[in-house]
N, C-alpha and C positions, 0 to 999 in steps of 0.2 A: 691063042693058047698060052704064050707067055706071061699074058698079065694073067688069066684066070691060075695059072703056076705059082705065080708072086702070090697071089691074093690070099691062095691056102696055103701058101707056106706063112707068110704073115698072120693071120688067120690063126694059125696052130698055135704058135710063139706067144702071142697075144692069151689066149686061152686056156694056155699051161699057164701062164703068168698070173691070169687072174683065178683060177683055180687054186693056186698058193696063197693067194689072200695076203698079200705084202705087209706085215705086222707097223712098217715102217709110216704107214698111210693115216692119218688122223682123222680124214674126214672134214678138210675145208673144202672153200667152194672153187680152188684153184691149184691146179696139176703143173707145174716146173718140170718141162723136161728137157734132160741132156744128153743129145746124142755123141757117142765118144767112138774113136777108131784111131788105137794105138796112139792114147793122150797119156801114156805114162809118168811125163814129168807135169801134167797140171791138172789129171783130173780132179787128187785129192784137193788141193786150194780150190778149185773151183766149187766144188760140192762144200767145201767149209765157210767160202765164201758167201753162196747161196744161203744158206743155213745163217749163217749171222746176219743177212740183208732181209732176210722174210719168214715169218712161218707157216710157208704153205706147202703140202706138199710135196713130195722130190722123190721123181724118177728119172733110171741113167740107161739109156737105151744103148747098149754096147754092139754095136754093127759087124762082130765079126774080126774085133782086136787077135792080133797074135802075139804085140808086147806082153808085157806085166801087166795092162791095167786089167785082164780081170782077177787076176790075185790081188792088185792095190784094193780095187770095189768088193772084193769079200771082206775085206780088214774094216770098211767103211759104215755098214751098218746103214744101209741106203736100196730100194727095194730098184732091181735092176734085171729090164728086160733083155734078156740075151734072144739077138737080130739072126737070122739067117744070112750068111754072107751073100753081097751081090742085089743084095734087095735096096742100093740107093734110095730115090727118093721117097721109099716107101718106111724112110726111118721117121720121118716126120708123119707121114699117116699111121705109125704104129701109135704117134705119142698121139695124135688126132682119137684115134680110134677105141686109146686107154681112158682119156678124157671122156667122152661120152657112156663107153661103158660103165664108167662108176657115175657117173653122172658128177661132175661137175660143171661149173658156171662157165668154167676159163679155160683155156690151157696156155702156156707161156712157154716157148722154146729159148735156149739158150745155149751155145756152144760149149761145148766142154775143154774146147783149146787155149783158152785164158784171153780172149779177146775184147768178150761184152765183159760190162760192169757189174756186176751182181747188182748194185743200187739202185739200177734203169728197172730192177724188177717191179719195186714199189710204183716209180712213175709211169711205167704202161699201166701196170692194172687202175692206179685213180685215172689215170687219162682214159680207159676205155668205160670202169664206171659212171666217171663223169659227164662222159659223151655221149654217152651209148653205142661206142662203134662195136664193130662187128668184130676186125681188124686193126691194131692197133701197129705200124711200123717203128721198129727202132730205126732213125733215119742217118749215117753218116753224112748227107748233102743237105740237109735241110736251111742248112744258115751258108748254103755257097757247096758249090760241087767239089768232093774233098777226094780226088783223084786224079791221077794223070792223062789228061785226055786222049791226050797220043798214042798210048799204051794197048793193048789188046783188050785189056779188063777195064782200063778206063772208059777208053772207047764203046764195050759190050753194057757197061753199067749207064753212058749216057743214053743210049741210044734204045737201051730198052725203058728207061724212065720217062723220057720220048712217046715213046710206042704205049706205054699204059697209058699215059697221060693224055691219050689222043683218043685212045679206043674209049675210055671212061670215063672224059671229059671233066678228069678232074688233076690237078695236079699230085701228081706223086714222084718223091725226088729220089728213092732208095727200092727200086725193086726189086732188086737182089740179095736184101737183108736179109739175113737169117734167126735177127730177134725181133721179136713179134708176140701178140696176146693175142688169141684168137676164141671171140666167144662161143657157149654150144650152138650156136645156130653157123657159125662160119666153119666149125668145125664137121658140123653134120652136111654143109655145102661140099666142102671138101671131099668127106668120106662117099658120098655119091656120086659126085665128078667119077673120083676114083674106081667104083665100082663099073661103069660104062665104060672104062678106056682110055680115061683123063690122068693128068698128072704122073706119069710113067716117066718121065723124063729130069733124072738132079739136076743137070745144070739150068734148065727153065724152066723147073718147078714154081717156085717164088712168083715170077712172070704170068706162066697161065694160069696161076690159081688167082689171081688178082684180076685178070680178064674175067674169069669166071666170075668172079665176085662183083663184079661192074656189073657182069649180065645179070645175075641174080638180084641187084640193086642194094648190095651189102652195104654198110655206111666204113668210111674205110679213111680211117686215120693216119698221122703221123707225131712222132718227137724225135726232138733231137737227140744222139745218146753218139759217144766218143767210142768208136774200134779202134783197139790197140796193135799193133803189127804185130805177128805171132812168132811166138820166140821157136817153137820147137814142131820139128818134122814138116808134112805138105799137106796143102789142104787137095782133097781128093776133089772137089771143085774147080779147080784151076789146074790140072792135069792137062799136058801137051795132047794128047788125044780128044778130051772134050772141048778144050779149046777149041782145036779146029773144026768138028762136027756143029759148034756153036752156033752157027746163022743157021744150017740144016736144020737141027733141031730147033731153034725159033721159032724156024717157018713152020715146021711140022705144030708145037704147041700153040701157037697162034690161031692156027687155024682148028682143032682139038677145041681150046676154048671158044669159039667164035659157032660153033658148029652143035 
C-alpha cells in the first residue's frame, strides 16, 4: 500500500508539472536533473554552473526544502518540480520518469549540493554515446578506492562495489554514485522495476538498480570524475538512522533485485 501511495503521489507531481509545459525546456535529446533539499547556499552556482557547461536541458527537482531555495529557484528562471516530501528515492524516478515522458534520449542526474563538476556533464554523455551504454557511472574509485576503508561509508561503498561486481560479473568500482547518464532504455528499466515494488529504498537505491540492470543485461559503464566534500548542511544519505538500517536494507534490495 505504501509504494502504490508514493507512486500516485509521485504520479500527480509529475503530471501537474508536465501539464505546465516548463517554457524553460528547449527540446534536446538530454534532461539534467537536480535534485535539491534545503541547498540554499549552492543551488544557484550549481544550476549557473550547469548552464555554462552544457546546453541541455535543466530540471531542479525540489524534495520538499523548507530553507530559502525555493524562493532562490523562483528568481532562477529554471522549470522545477516541486516533490512531495518523504518520497526519498523516488526523487530520482521523478527525474527517470520526466525523461521518458517528454521523450528524451538521456537523462543525467546531478547533485545540487556543489559536489559533482558540472564539466563531467559533457563526458558522460560522449562516453555513453560513444559506447552505447545504458548507464554511464560517474566514478570516485575508478583509478584506486578514494575512501576510508575503515569508516562506515567507506566500508558500505566497498563492499557494495564488491557485491555488484560479483552478481554482474563485471567490474564496477562506484556503486553508490549519484552522477550518472541513464539512457531511455535504462530509464524505462528503472521506471518498471519501480512499478512492481523495486527501488523503494534511498540509501540502496543506486545498488539495486544496477543488480537490476545486470539482470536485464544493460551495457553499464564507468568514468572517472572528482567528488568535492560538501561545504554546507548534511546529506540525507548518510543520516545516523539509515546508516544503521544499512545492511537490513541491502539485504532487503538485494534480494527485490535478484527476484
Amino acid at each position: 500500500m505504501r509504494n502504490v501511495n508514493h507512486n500516485k503521489r509521485q504520479n500527480s507531481a509529475i503530471g501537474e508539472f508536465l501539464f505546465k509545459k516548463a517554457p524553460q525546456f528547449n527540446g534536446t535529446d538530454v534532461l539534467v536533473f537536480v535534485p535539491v533539499y534545503n541547498e540554499e547556499n549552492t543551488v544557484a552556482k550549481v544550476i549557473k554552473d550547469v548552464r555554462d557547461c552544457c546546453n541541455f536541458d535543466l530540471l531542479v527537482i525540489d524534495d520538499g526544502s523548507t530553507d530559502s531555495t525555493p524562493r532562490i529557484l523562483q528568481q532562477l528562471d529554471v522549470g522545477v518540480l516541486p516533490h512531495p516530501q518523504g518520497m526519498n528515492s523516488d526523487v530520482i524516478l521523478s527525474g527517470l520518469r520526466v525523461a521518458r515522458a517528454l521523450d528524451y534520449k538521456y537523462a543525467i542526474k546531478i547533485d545540487g549540493d556543489g559536489q559533482h563538476d558540472p564539466r563531467d556533464i559533457h563526458r558522460l554523455y560522449e562516453h555513453a554515446t560513444k559506447t552505447g551504454a545504458d548507464i554511464t557511472i560517474g566514478s570516485r574509485h575508478l583509478n584506486g578506492f578514494n575512501a576510508k576503508i575503515l569508516s562506515i561509508r567507506g566500508s558500505g561503498m566497498w563492499f557494495c562495489s564488491k557485491l555488484v561486481s560479483l552478481l554482474s560479473r563485471k567490474r564496477i568500482t562506484d556503486t553508490t554514485s549519484g552522477f550518472k547518464i541513464w539512457s531511455a532504455r535504462a530509464c524505462e528499466t528503472a521506471i518498471q522495476a519501480a512499478e512492481v515494488g523495486k527501488l523503494t529504498t534511498h540509501s540502496t537505491y543506486h545498488v539495486e538498480e544496477l543488480i537490476i540492470a545486470a539482470k536485464k543485461k544493460l551495457k553499464v559503464e564507468e568514468i572517472s570524475v572528482v567528488v568535492h566534500p560538501r561545504e554546507y548542511g548534511e546529506s540525507k544519505s548518510y543520516a545516523k538512522k539509515k546508516l544503521l538500517m544499512f545492511p537490513l536494507n541491502l539485504i532487503r534490495s538485494t534480494l527485490r533485485a535478484l527476484l
